[in-house]
C-alpha positions as CSV (number, residue, x, y, z in Angstrom):
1,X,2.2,-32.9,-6.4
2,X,4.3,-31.0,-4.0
3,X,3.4,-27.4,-4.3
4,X,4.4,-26.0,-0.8
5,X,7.4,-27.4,1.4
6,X,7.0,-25.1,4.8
7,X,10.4,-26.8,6.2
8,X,12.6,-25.0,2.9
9,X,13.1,-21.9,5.4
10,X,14.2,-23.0,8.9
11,X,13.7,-19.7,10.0
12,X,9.9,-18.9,8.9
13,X,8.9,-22.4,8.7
14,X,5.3,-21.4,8.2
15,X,5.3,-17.8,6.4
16,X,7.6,-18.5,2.8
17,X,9.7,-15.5,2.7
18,X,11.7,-15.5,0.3
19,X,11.5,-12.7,-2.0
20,X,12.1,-15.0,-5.1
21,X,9.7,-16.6,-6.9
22,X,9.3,-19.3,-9.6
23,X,7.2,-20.5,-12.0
24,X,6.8,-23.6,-14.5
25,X,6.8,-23.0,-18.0
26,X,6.1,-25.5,-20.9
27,X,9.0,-25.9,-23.2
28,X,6.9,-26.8,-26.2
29,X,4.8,-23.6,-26.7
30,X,6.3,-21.8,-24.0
31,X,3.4,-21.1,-21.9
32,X,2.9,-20.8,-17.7
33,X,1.0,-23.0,-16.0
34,X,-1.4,-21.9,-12.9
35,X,-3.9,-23.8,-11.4
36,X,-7.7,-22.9,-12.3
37,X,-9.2,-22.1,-9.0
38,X,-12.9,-23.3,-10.0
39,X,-11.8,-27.2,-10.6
40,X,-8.4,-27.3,-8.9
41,X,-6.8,-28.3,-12.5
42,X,-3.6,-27.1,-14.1
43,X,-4.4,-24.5,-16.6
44,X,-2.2,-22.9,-19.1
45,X,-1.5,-19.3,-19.1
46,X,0.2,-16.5,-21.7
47,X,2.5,-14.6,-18.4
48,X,4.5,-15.2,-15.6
49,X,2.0,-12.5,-13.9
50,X,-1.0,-15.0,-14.6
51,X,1.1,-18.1,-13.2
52,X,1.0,-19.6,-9.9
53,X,4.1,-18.5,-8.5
54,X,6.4,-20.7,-5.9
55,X,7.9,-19.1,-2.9
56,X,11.3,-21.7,-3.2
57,X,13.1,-23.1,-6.4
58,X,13.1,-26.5,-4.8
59,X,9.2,-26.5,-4.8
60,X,9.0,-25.3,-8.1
61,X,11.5,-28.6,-9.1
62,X,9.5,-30.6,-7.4
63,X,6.4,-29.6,-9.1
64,X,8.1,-29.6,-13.0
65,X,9.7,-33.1,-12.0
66,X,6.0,-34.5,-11.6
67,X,4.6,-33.1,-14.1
68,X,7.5,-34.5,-16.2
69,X,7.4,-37.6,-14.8
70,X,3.4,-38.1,-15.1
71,X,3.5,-37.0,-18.6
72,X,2.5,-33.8,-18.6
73,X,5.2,-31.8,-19.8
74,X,7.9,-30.7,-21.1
75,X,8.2,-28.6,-18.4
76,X,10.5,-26.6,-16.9
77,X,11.2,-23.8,-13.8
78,X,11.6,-20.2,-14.0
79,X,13.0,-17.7,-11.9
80,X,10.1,-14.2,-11.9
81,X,11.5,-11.1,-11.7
82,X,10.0,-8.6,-10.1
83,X,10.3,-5.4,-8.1
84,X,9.7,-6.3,-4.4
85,X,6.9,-4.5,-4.3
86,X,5.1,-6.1,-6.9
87,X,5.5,-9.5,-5.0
């Protein structure tokens, strides 16, 4: 799966800047997903705050159009909002 496109901002092709941020939500039982840092695997979770959180919508797509496609959805992508500085 594509989690993390560095060539999205021309400008900071290495950093992911932007202030917004995304996530992918289950449609069924409208739940995040995140991935489980002990075994790599996609874990469900109850917040946005808990999710894993993508710096571009197009990464995010990319990601919910996999999962989609392999299966493992419904899925769909968010848009978090936050105060800046809780990002």
């Amino acid at each position: 799966m594509h989690f993390w496109a560095p060539d999205i901002d021309p400008a900071h092709p290495m950093e992911c800047t932007q202030a917004e941020r995304y996530a992918v939500r289950r449609l069924d039982n409208a739940r995040f997903l995140t991935i489980n840092p002990e075994d790599q695997r996609l874990q469900e979770v109850g917040s946005a705050a808990e999710a894993y959180l993508f710096h571009t919508h197009e990464a995010a797509l990319r990601a919910a159009q996999d999962l989609n496609q392999n299966g493992l959805g419904p899925v769909d992508v968010v848009k978090v909002e936050w105060e800046p500085a809780q990002l």
